[in-house]
N, C-alpha and C positions, 0 to 999 in steps of 0.2 A: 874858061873852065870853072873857074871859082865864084863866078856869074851863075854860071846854070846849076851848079850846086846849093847854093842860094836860094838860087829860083825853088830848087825843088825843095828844098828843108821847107822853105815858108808856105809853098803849098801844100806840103804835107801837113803843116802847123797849121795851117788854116783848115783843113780838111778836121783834122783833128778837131777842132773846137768845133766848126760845125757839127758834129757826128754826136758832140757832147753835149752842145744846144737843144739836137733833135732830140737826141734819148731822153734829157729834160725835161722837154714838152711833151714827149709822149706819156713819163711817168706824172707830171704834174695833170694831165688832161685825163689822167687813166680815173674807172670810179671808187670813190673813197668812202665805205660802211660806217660809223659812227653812232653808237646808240647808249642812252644812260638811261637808266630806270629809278623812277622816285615814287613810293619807298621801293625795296627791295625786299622787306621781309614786312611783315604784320599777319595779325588774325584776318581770319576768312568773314564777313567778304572781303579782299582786299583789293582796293581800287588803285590803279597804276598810272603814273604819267609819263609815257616814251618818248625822250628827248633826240631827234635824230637831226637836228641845225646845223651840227658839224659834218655832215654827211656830203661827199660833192657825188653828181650824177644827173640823172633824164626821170628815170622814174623809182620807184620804191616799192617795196613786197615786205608787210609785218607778219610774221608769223607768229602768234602772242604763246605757240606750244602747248594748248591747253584741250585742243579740238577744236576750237571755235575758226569761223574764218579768218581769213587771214586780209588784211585790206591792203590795199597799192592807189600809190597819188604821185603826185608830183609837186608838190607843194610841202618842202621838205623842214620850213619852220615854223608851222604848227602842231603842238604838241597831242599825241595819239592815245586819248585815254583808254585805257580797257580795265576791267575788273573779273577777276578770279574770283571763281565762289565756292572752290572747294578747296582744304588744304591739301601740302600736296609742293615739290618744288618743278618750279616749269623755267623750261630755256627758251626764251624768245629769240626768232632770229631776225633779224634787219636782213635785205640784201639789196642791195642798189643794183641800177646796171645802165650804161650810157650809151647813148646815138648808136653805137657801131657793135652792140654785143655784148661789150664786157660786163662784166660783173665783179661784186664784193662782198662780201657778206663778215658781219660782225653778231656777237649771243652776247646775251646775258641773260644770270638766272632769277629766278624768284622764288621765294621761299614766303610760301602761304601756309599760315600756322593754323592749328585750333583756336577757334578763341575762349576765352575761360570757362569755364562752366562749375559751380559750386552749389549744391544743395543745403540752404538755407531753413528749417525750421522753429518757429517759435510758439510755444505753449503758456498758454492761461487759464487759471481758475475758475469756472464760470459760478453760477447757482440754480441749482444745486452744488452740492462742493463737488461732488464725482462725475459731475459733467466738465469738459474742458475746450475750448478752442485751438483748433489747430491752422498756422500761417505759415504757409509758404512762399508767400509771396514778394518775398527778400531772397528768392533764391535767383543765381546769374548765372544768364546763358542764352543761349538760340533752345530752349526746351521746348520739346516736341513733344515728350508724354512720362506720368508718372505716375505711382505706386505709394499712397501712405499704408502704414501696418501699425495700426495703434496698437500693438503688442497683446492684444487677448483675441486674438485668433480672427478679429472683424480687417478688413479694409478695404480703401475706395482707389480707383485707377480712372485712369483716363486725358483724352487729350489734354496738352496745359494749355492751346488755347481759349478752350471752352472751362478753363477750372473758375473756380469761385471761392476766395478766401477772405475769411477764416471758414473750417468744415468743425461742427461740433461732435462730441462724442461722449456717450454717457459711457460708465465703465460696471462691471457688471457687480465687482465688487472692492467692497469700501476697506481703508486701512491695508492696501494692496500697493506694491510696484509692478508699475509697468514698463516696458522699453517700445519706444514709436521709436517709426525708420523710415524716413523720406529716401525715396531711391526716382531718380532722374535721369533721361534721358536725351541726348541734343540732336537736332537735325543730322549732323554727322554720325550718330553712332556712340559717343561717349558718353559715360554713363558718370554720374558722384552720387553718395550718397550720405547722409546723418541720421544719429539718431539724440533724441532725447528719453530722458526717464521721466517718469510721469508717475508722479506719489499721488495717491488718493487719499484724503484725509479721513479721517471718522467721521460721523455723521453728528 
């Protein structure tokens, strides 16, 4: 009797550990999502490198969150660059999925900034004395179009990639302050601007 109880404890024990074995392999064979993003934040455009090598699985689905497509491979250690071009934060999704169905899926976000943009003017005396030069071409950004107002009611606009600096300006009259006002523009939408004062000497 103490024989067959034996018996059965250690088949049960054995049963046991195989059941423990199997569950094992089933979770270590199951697919595993894995994704890291370098950088994670910077100005727009910002170029991305998606690291998914830690990933196990059959095939692969990048979702980069942005609208753009989305690409799938199977070749899970090279690295998937993509680039954002607008600011804006985007959740990319990874999702794996293996032989038999399953799937995983891991996000991460990205955070695409403005990038700088500063309206820069600089003014010089020319000759005559009430004539001056106007530069803007120390100013930073993706600029797309702008507005000078040499402050006596004249000014010139227009695309900044067709601009041309320095732009001269006679002023109409002498022993006079003026206030000039660079106003700026960037491919997104954001706007800076300066101004400088502009003394006109006597003649």
């Amino acid at each position: 009797m103490k024989d067959i109880r034996k018996h059965l404890l250690l088949a049960a024990l054995i049963s046991t550990v195989l059941l423990s074995l199997t569950a094992c392999t089933m979770l270590m064979s199951l697919p595993k999502a894995v994704i890291e993003a370098i950088p994670q934040m910077g100005p727009a455009p910002l170029e991305v490198s998606f690291d998914i090598s830690d990933s196990r699985g059959q095939v692969y689905t990048l979702d980069f969150g942005d609208g753009s497509p989305t690409v799938s491979g199977t070749d899970f250690t090279a690295p998937i660059i993509h680039t954002y071009g607008n600011p804006g934060d985007y959740v990319a999704t990874l999702t794996v999925e293996d032989a038999r169905g399953n799937t995983d899926t891991a996000t991460v976000t990205i955070k695409v900034q403005y990038p700088p943009l500063k309206a820069v003017l600089d003014v010089t005396v020319q000759t005559p004395p009430y004539t001056f030069a106007f530069d803007a071409s120390g100013s930073v950004g993706q600029i797309d179009r702008y507005v000078l107002y040499f402050g006596d009611g004249d000014f010139i606009e227009g695309d900044w990639a067709t601009a041309t600096w320095p732009v001269y300006h006679t002023y109409p009259v002498q022993t006079e302050s003026y206030v000039a006002t660079l106003w700026i523009e960037d491919v997104y939408g954001q706007d800076d601007s300066t101004v400088e004062v502009v003394e006109t000497p006597a003649p």
